[in-house]
Each structure stands twice: as C-alpha cells, then as structure tokens.
N, C-alpha and C positions, 0 to 999 in steps of 0.2 A: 749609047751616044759615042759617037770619035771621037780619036784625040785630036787636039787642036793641031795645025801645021805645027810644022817643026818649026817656021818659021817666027810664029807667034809663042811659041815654048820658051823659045832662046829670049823674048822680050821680057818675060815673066819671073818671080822668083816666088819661091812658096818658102812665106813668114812662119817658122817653127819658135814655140817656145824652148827648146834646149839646146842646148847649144853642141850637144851628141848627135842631133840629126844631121848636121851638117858633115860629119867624119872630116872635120879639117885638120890639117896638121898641128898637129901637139902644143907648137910653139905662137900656137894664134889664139890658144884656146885663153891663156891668161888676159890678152886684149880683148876678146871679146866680151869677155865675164864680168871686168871691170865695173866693179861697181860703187867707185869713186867716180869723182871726175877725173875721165880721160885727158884732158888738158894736164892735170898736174901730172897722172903717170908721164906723159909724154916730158914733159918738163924737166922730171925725175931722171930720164932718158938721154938729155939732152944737154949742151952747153946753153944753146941759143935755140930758142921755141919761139914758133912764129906764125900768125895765123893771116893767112894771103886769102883777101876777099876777090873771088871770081868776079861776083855778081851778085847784086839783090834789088830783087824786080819781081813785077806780076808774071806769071808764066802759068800752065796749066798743070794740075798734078796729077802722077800717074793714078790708075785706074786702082790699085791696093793703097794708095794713099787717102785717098778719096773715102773707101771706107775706113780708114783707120779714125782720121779725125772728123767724120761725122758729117761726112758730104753723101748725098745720093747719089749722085755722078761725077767722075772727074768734070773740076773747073777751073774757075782762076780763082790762085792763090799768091801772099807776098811768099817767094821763094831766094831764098838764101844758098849759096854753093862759095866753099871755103876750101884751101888746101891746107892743111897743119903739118908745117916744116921744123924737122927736126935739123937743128945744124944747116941750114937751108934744105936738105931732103926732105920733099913730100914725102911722108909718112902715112898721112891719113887724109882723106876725100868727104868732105863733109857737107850733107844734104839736109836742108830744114824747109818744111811748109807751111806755113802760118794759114787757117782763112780768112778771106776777104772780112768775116763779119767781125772778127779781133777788133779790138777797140786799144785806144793807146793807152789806156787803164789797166786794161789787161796784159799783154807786153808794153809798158810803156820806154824800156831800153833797146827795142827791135830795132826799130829805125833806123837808129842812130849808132850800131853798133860799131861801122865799118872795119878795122883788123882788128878791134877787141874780140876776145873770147865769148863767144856764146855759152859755153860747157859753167867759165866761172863768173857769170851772171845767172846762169840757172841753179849751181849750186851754190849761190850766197841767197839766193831771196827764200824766207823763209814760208813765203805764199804758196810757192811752186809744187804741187804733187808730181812726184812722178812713178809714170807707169813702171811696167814688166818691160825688160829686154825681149826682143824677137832675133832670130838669127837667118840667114842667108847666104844661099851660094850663087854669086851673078854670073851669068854666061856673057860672053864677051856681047852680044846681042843683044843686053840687058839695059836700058838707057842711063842708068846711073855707073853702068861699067863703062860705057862709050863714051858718057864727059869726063868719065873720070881721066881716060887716058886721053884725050881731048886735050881736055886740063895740062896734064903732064907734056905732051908736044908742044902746047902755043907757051910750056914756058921751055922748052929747050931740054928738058929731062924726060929721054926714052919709057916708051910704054911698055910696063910691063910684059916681059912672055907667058906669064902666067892666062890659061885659058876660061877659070874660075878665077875671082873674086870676094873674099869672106866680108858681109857685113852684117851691121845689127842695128835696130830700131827701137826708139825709148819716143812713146808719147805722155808731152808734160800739160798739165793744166794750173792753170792760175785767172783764179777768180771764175770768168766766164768762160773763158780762151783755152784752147787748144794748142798746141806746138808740135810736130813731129818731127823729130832728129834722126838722120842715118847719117851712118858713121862705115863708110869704105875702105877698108883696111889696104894698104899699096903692101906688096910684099917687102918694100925696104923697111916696113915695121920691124921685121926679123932682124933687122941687121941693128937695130938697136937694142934687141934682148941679150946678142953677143957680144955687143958693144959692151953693154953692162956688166956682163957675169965674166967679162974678160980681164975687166979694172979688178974683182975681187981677190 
C-alpha cells in the first residue's frame, strides 16, 4: 500500500497511549500527564485563570474523533473550542465533541457552560467516567493546530513558531453519553513552569 500524500499526513495525528512516543520536550511532559484537572494546575500557575469561549455549535468532527466516540463516520457534532488564559496568556487550546445523540441528561451543563470551566464540571460530577489519556504531535497542517493559531491572531496574540504542537485526549462518559476533550498545549505553557519554579 502507499503512503498517504504528505499532504494528507500533515492533517493527521497518530493517538499514542504514552506519552514517550511523542519525544516532547521534558518541560511538556508534566502537562501532559496531568492527571488532575488541568484547569486547577493551570490556576496553580496563575494570578488570573481564565477560560475565553471561541465557539460552541454544530460542526463536523474530525475523522479520529469520529471513532473515538462511537461514530462510524465523521458527522455533526455539538463542538466546543475554548482558549484557557493564564494571566490573560493563552496557555491552552481546548477542543470538545459531544454527539448529536447526547441527551441533556447526559451532559445536562453542556449547553449552558459559556466561559465556565468544562475541566471543573467534569471533575466535580461524580457520574462522570473518564477514560485513558492519548498524546499527540500536530503538524502545523493539522486542523486543530490551524484554529489553534487562528484563535491566537483573531485575538491579537502572535502564533506560535513552534512547527509541532503537543496535545492529549481524555474521553469521558456519563450515563449514556460520550464527551471528547483535547487539550492543545500553546508553547507559552512553558513560560508558566518558569514562572513558578522562579517564585521558589
């Protein structure tokens, strides 16, 4: 069989469970592995934490999302997209797809979330399962790398030069319902680990 274009490569990320397959820099590995909620590390990190709703609306989900939460084909999904500002710096790029068959029993805070935290609504409800972390290296090609830095221009903060991007994926269930959360790490993450260990 051939490889796919290069061009179709660059759209793609291949979901590892560990977070060594990725070979990311040392100083990512502790965000990604988090396995609290990310919102309070970040908080932790932080004077002023702040979660800026992109958007949340029906939109189609990529084709690895698609099988993640138990779709045979990418389709429409409620999709959520959030920036979490540390100190007003975007920090973190955050991607969630609900499917259409979700019922508001099942997330019944989805909706209604607008700049509340998703992270501490998922880890307060004691319904919620959640899965295994996956990890990721986006090429700039990659459509969740391309809102990402999207995102970061239409609010006036330069895109990254970084040409990979490291993220990670947690799908949660409750009751019936599905949830998939990706979590795209902006390289000024780093600058809040030095931030921190420079107060000590």
């Amino acid at each position: 069989m051939s490889a796919p274009p290069r061009s179709a490569s660059l759209r793609q990320a291949q979901w590892q469970p560990h977070v060594l397959a990725l070979n990311a820099p040392s100083a990512y590995v502790p965000w990604l592995t988090e396995g609290g909620s990310l919102t309070a590390r970040l908080k932790a990190h932080s004077h002023n934490f702040r979660v800026q709703c992109l958007h949340q609306r029906v939109a189609r989900c990529l084709s690895d999302e698609a099988v993640a939460i138990g779709m045979h084909r990418p389709g429409r999904v409620w999709e959520r997209e959030v920036l979490l500002r540390c100190d007003n710096t975007p920090a973190v790029f955050g991607h969630t797809v609900v499917p259409m068959s979700a019922t508001a029993s099942d997330w019944p805070l989805f909706s209604t979330l607008g700049e509340r935290s998703l992270g501490t609504t998922l880890f307060g409800d004691p319904l919620v399962e959640r899965g295994v972390l996956e990890f990721a290296r986006l090429r700039e090609g990659h459509p969740l790398a391309q809102r990402a830095r999207t995102a970061l221009i239409a609010n006036g903060v330069a895109a990254p030069d970084a040409h990979i991007l490291y993220a990670r994926r947690c799908l949660y269930r409750r009751r019936q319902g599905t949830l998939l959360v990706t979590e795209v790490f902006l390289p000024s993450v780093l600058e809040l680990i030095k931030t921190n260990d420079n107060k000590r």
